[in-house]
DOVO-377002 format. One line per field, with one value per residue: chain; x, y, z of N, C-alpha, C in turn; residue in one letter. Coordinates in nm, 3 decimals. Example, Ala and Ser with C-alpha at 12.3 -4.5 7.8 and 13.67 -1.06 7.14 Angstrom:
DOVO-377002
chain A,A
n_X 1.319,1.285
n_Y -0.569,-0.225
n_Z 0.780,0.708
ca_X 1.230,1.367
ca_Y -0.450,-0.106
ca_Z 0.780,0.714
c_X 1.320,1.290
c_Y -0.330,0.003
c_Z 0.780,0.787
res A,S
end
This chain:
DOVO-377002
chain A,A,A,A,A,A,A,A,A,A,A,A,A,A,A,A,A,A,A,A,A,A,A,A,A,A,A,A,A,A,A,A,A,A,A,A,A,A,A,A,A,A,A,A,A,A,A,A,A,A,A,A,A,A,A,A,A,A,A,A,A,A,A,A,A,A,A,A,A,A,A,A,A,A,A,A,A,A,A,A,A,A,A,A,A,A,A,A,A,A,A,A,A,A,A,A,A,A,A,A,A,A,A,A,A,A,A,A,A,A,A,A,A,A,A,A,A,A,A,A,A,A,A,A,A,A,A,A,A,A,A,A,A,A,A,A,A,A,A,A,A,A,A,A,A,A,A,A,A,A,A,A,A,A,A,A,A,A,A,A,A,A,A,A,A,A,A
n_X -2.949,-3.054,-2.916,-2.951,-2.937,-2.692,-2.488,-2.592,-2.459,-2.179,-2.146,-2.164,-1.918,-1.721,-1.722,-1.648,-1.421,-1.283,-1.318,-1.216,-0.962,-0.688,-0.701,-0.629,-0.396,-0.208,-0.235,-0.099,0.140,0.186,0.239,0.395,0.698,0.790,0.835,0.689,0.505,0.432,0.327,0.075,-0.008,-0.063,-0.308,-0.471,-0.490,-0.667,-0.900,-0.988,-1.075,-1.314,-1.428,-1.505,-1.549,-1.761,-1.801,-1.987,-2.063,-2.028,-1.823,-1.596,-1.345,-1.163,-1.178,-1.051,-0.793,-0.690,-0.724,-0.507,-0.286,-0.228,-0.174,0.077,0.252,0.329,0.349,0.633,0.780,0.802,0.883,1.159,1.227,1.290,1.503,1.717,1.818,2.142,2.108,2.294,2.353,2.094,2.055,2.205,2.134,1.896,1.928,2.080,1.855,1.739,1.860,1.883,1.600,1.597,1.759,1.607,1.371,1.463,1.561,1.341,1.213,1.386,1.341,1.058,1.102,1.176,1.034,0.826,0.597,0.290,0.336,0.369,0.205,-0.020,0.031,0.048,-0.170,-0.307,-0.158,-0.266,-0.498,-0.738,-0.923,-0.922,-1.088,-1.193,-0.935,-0.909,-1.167,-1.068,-0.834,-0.900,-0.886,-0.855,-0.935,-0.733,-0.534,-0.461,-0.349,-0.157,0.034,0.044,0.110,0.402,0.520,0.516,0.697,0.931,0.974,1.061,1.264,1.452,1.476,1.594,1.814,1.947,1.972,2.147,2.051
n_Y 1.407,1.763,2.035,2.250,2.124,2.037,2.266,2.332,2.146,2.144,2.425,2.378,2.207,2.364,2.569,2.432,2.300,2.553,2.616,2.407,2.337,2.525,2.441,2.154,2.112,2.223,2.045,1.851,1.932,1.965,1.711,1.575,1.582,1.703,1.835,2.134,2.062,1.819,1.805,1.959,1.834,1.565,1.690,1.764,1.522,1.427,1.580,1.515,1.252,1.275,1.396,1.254,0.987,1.099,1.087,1.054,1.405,1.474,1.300,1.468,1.617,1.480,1.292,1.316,1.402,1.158,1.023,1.224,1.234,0.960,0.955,1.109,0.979,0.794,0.938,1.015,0.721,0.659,0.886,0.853,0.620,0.650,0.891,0.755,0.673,0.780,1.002,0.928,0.643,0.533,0.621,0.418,0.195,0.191,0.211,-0.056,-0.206,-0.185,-0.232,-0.584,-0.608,-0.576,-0.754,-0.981,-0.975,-0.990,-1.230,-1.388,-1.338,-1.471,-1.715,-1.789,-1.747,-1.986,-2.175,-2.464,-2.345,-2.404,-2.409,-2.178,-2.026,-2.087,-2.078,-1.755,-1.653,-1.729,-1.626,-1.378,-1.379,-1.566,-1.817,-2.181,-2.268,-2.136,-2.127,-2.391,-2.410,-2.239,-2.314,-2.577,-2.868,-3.078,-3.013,-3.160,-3.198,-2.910,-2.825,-3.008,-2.897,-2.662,-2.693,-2.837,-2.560,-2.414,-2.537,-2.520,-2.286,-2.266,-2.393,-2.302,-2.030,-2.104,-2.172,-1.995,-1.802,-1.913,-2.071
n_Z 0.213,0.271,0.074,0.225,0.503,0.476,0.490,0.700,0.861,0.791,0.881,1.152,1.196,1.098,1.340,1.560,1.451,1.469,1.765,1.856,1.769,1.838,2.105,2.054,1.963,2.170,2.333,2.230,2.150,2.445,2.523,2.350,2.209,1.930,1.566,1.464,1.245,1.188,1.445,1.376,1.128,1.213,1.365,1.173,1.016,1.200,1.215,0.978,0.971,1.151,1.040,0.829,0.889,1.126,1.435,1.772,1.837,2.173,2.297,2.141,2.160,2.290,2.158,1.952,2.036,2.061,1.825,1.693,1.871,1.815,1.582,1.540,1.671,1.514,1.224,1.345,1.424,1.138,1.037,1.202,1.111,0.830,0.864,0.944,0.747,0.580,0.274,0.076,0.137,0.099,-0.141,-0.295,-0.180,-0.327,-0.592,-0.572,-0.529,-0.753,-0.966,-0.873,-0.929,-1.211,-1.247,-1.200,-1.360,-1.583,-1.565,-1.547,-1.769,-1.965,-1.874,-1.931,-2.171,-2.260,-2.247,-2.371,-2.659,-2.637,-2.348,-2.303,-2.403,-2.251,-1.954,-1.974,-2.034,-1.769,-1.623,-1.724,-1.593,-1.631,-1.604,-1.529,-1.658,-1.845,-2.044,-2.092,-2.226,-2.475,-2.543,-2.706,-2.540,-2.284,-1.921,-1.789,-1.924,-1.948,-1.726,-1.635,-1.817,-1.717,-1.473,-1.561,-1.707,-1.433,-1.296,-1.416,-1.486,-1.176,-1.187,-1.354,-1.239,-0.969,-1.070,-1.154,-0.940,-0.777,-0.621
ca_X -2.938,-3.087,-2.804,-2.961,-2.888,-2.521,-2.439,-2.575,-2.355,-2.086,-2.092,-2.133,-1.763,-1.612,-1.733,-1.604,-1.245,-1.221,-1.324,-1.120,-0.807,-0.594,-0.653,-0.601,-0.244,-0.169,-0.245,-0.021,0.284,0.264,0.263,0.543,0.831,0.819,0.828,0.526,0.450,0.425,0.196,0.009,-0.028,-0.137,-0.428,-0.513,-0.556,-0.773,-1.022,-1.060,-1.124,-1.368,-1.525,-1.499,-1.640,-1.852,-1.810,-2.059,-1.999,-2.016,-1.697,-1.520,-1.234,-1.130,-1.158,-0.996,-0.665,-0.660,-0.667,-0.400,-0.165,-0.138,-0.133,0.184,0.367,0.316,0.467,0.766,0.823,0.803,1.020,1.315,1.305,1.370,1.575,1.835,1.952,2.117,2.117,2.397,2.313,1.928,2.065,2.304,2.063,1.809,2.029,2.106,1.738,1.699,1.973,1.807,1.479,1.611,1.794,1.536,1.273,1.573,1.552,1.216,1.183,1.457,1.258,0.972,1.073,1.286,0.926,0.764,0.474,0.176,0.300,0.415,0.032,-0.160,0.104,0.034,-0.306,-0.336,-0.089,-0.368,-0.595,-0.816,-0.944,-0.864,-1.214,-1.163,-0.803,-0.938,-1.210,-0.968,-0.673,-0.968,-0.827,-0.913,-0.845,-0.584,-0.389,-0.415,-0.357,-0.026,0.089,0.033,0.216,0.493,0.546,0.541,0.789,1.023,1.056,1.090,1.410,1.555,1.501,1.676,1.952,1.977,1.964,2.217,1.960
ca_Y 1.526,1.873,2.134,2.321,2.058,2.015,2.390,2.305,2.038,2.222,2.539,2.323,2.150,2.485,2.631,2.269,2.335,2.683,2.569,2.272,2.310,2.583,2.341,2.001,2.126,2.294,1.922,1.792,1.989,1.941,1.563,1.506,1.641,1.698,1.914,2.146,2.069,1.665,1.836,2.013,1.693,1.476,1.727,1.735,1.379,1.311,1.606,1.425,1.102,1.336,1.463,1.126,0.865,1.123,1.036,1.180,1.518,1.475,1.302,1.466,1.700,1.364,1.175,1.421,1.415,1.015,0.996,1.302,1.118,0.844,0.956,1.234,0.913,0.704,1.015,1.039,0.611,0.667,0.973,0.828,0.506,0.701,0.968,0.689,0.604,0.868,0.991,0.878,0.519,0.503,0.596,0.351,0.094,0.245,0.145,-0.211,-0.309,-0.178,-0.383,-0.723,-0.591,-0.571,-0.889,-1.090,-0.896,-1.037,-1.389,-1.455,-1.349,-1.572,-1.840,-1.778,-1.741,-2.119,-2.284,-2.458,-2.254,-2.430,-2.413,-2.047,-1.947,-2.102,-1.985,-1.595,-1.652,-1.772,-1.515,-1.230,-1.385,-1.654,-1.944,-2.297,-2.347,-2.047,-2.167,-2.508,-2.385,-2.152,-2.426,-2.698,-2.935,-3.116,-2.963,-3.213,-3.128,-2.796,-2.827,-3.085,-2.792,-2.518,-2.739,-2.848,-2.451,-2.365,-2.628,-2.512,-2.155,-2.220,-2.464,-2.175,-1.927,-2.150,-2.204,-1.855,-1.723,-1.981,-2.193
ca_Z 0.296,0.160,0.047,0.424,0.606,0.439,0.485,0.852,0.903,0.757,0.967,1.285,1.173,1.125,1.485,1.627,1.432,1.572,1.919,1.953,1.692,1.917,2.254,2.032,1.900,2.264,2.418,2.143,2.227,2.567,2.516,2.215,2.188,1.750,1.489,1.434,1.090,1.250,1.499,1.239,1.019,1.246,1.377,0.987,1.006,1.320,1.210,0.850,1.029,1.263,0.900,0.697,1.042,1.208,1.576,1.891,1.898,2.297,2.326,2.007,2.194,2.328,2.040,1.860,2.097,2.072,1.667,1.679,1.935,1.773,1.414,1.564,1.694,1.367,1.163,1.437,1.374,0.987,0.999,1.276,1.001,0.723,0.889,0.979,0.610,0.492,0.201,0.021,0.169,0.078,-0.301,-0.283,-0.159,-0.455,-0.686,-0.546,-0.549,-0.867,-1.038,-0.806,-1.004,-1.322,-1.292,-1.185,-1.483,-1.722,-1.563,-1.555,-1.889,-1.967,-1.824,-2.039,-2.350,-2.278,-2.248,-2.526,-2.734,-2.554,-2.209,-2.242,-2.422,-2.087,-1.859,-2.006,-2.033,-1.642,-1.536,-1.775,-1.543,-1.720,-1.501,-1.627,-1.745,-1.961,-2.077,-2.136,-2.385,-2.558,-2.608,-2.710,-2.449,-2.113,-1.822,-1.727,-2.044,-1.937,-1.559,-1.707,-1.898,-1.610,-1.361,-1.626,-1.711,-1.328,-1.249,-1.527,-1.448,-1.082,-1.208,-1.400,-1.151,-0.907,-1.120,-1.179,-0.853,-0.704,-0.495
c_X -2.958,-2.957,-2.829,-2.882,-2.724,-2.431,-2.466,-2.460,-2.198,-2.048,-2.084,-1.980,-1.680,-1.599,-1.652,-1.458,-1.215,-1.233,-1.200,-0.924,-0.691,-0.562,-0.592,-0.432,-0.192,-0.129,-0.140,0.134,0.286,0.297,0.394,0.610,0.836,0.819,0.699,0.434,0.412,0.261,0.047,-0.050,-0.116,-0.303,-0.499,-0.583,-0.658,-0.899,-1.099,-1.122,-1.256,-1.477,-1.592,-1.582,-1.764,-1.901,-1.904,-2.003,-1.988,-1.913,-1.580,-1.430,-1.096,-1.041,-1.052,-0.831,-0.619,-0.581,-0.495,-0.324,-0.120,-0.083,0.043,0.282,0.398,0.401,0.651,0.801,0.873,0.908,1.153,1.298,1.368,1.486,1.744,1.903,1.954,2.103,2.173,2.385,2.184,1.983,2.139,2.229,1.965,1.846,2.099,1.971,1.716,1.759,1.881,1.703,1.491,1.655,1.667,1.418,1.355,1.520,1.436,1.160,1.250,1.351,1.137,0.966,1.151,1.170,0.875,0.667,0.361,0.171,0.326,0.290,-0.024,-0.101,0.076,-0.086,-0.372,-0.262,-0.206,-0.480,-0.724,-0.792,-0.903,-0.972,-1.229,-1.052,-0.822,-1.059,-1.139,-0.900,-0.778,-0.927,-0.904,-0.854,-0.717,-0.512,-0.371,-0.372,-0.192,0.046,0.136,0.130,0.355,0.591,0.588,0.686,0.981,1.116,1.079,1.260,1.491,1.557,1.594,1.803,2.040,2.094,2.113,2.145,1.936
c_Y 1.647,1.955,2.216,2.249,2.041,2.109,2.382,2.272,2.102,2.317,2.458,2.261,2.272,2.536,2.528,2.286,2.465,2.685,2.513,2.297,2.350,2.478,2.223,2.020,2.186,2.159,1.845,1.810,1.966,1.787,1.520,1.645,1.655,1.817,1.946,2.130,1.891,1.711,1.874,1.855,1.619,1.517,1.752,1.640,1.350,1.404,1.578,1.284,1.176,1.389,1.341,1.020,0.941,1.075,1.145,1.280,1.524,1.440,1.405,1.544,1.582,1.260,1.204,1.431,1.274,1.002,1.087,1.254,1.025,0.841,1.035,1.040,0.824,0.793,0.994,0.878,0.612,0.762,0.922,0.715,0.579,0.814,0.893,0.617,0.752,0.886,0.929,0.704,0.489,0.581,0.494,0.200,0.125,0.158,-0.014,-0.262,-0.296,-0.288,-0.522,-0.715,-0.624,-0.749,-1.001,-1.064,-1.022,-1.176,-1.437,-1.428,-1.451,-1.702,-1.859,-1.810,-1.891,-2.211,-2.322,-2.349,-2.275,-2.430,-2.263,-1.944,-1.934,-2.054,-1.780,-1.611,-1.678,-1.672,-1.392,-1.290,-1.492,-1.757,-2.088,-2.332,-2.269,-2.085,-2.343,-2.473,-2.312,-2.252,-2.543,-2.833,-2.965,-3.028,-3.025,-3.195,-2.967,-2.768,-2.889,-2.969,-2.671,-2.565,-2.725,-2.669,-2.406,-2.407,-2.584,-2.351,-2.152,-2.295,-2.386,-2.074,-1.937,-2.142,-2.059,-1.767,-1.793,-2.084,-2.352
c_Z 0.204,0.194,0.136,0.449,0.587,0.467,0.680,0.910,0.917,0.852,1.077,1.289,1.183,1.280,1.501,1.604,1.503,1.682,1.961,1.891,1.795,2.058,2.218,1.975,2.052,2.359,2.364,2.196,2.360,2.611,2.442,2.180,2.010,1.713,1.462,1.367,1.121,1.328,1.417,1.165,1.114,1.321,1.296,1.015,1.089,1.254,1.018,0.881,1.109,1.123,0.825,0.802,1.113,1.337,1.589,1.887,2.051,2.331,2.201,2.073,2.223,2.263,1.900,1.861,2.059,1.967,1.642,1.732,1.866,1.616,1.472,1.596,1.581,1.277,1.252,1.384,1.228,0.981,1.056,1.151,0.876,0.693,0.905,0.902,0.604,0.335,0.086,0.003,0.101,-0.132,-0.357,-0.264,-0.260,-0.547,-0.704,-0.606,-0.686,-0.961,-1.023,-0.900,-1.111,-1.394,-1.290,-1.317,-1.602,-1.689,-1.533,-1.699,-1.984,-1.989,-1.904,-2.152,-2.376,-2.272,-2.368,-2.521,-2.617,-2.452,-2.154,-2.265,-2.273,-1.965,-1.837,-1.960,-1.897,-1.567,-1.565,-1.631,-1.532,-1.627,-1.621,-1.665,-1.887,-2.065,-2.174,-2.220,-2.511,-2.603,-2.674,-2.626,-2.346,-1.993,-1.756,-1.831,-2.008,-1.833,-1.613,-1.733,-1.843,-1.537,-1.444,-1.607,-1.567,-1.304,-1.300,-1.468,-1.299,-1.086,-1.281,-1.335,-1.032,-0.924,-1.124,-1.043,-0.741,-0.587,-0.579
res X,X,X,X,X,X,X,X,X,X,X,X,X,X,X,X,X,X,X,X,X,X,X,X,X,X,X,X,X,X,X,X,X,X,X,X,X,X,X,X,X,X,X,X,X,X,X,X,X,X,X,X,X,X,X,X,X,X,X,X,X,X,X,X,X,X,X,X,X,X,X,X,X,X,X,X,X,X,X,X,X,X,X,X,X,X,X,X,X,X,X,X,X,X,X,X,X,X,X,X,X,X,X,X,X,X,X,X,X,X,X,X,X,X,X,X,X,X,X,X,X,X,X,X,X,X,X,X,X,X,X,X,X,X,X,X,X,X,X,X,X,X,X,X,X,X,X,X,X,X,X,X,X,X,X,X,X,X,X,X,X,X,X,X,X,X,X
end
């Protein structure tokens, strides 16, 4: 597209926002009950989807109200979930998972470092990513010594994680 045609394009989007914006936030409010800055947001969103997809301009007032509806009730879901910890609670629960995180970080490292040498190399080396054909030229080995070794290792840390965890 020539830098015309883009500056075209362009001004035709602006007219289109100053046409439609005032009626597509007017249609908004008289539908949902929210906060304006919700309203606001979610008529953000439909005319970036309206910039970024490039629908018919023939339906676009339309299409325009749809994306905005439903993005406005998606904020309103997202905000009543997170409106209904409070504070105090949602740091409180922060702070739980974190711990759970930490512990489990600890006990899987645990678990690791309790494997032999050779099953804790191909274990890393399969966790970095490395297929077992890769793993098996690296270690000089068959793939069933290395497949043996992968399982073994798996097997190991899911029996210390168990143990760990109380299961």
């Amino acid at each position: 597209m020539s830098a015309g045609a883009r500056r075209r394009c362009a001004a035709e989007e602006a007219r289109l926002y100053r046409e439609l914006q005032p009626r597509l936030l007017a249609q908004l409010r008289a539908r949902i009950s929210a906060p304006e800055q919700t309203l606001e947001d979610a008529c953000s969103f439909a005319w970036v989807q309206f910039i970024t997809d490039a629908p018919d301009h023939d339906g676009i007032a339309g299409w325009l109200y749809v994306v905005a509806f439903h993005e406005a009730l998606r904020i309103l879901r997202r905000d009543s979930r997170v409106a209904s910890i409070s504070p105090d609670r949602l740091s409180e629960h922060a702070a739980l998972v974190f711990d759970e995180q930490r512990d489990d970080a600890r006990d899987a490292l645990e678990a690791l470092a309790s494997l032999p040498v050779r099953q804790r190399d191909l274990l890393a080396g399969h966790v970095a990513g490395y297929s077992y054909r890769e793993l098996v030229a690296r270690e000089g080995s068959s793939y069933t010594a290395v497949n043996r070794h992968l399982a073994r290792a798996h097997a190991a840390i899911r029996r210390t994680r168990g143990a760990n965890s109380g299961g």
